[in-house]
N, C-alpha and C positions, 0 to 999 in steps of 0.2 A: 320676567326672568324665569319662573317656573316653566312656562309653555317653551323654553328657548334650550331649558335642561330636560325634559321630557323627548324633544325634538331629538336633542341629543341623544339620549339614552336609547330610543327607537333606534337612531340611523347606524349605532354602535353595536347594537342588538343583531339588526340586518347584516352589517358586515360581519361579525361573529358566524353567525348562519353561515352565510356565502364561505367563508374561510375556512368552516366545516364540513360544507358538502366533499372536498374531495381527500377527507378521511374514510378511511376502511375499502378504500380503492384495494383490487389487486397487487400483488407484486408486479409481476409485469406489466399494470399500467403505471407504476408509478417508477419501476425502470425505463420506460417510454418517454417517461414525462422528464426525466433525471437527464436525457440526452437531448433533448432539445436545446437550445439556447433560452436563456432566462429571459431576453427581451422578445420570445415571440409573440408574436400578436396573430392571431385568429383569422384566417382570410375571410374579409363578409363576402358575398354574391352581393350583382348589380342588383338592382331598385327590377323588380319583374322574374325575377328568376327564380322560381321555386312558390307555389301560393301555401306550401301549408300553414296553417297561423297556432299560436298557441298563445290563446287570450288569460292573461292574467289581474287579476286584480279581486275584491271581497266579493265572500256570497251568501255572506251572513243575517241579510235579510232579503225580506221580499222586493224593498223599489231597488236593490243592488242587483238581483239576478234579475228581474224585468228591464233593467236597462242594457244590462251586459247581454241578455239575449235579442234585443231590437237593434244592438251594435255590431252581434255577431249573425244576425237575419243579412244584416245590409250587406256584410263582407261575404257570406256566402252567394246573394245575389249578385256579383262583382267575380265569382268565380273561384272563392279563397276556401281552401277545404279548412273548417278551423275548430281545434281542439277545446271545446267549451269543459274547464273543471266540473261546474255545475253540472252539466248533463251528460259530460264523457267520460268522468273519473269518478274516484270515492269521492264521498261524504260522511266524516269519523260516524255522523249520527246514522246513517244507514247500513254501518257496518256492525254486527252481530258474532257474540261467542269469538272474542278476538280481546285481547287486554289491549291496554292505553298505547301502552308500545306495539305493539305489532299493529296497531291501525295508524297509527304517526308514521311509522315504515312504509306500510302497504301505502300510502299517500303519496308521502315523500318520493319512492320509488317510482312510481306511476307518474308523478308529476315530473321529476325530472327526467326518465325517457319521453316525455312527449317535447319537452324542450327540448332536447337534441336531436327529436325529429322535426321539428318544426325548421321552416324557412327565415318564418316570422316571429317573433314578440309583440302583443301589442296588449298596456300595460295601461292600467285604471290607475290615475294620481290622486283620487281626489279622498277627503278624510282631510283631516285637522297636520297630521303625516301620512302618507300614504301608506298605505296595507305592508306590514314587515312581510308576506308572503310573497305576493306578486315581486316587491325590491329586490328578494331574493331569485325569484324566475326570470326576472329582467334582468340581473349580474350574470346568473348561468348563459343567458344566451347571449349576452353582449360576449362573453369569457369565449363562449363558442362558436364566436363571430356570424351569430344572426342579425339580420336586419330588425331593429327593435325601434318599434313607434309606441309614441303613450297619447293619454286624454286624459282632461284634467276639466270639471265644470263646479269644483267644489270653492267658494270666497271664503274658509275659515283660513286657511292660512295666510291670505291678506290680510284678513282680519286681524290678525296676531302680528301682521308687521313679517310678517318671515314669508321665503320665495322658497322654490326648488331648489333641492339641494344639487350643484353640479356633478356632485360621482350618479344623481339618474339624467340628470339633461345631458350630460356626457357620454351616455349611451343611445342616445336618441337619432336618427336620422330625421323624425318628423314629430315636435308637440301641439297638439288638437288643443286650444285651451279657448275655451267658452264657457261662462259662467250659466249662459242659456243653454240647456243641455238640446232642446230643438234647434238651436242654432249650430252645434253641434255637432250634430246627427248630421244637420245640410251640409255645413262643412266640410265635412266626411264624405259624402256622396258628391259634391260636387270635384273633390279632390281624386273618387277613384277612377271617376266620369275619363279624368283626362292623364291620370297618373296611376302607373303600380306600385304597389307597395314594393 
């Protein structure tokens, strides 16, 4: 019952976030946004059209950013230019002579222009819940009708009896789910062999 209210509080957290991003918008975008019709939906692009990626998910430790960069090796071999956090954006901890808030900002900003340049989303599941950060990089661009794929090799929340929650399988065009993360990886490569993202 705890692990299922944890779950909760996370995925409640996450939409919090998302529902905040587009506060402190402009006036004129949110006159922009005031004349559209309330049921629009986001045009995606076909499956091929566009390769930028913006890889999200944790990079809080070492085997997390060594996988995410043998993930994001394989997609640039495949031809996908792709927005690596770890190596293409801030890290709070590398950022210097800045307070708590203005390196959340400079983050946050940087991170969400590279999702609305991006083509692609493609979003790390795995954790007990998945990363509140990436959830919310993978709303932004499903919101702004990118093509959004995830991977998922983590058994804890089997473990626990709980699945994917559908507001993220709901943004998915494609879920990679292997508990063998080298199986995985072939997975992946066998799938770009014959398919674009």
């Amino acid at each position: 019952m705890k692990n299922k209210i944890f779950s909760l509080i996370l995925i409640a957290s996450a939409l919090f976030a998302l529902s905040a991003c587009g506060k402190g918008k402009s006036a004129a975008s949110n006159q922009k946004n005031e004349a559209e019709p309330k049921n629009a939906v986001a045009q995606r692009s076909a499956p091929g059209d566009g390769k930028k990626v913006y890889f999200a998910g944790p990079l809080f430790n070492a085997a997390e950013r060594e996988f995410n960069l043998k993930l994001v090796h394989l997609l640039e071999r495949y031809g996908y230019e792709v927005f690596l956090p770890q190596r293409d954006g801030y890290l709070a901890t590398e950022l210097e002579n800045m307070t708590e808030e203005e390196k959340l900002k400079k983050i946050f900003d940087k991170d969400e222009s590279e999702v609305l340049k991006a083509d692609i989303i493609f979003t790390l599941l795995d954790g007990r819940a998945p990363d509140e950060g990436a959830c919310v990089e993978l709303g932004i661009g499903y919101a702004a009708g990118k093509r959004c794929y995830a991977y998922k090799t983590d058994a804890r929340s089997v473990e626990f009896g709980l699945d994917i929650n559908p507001m993220i399988t709901g943004c998915l065009v494609k879920l990679f789910y292997n508990l063998d993360g080298d199986a995985l990886f072939k997975e992946l490569e066998d799938y770009l062999k014959t398919t674009p993202l």
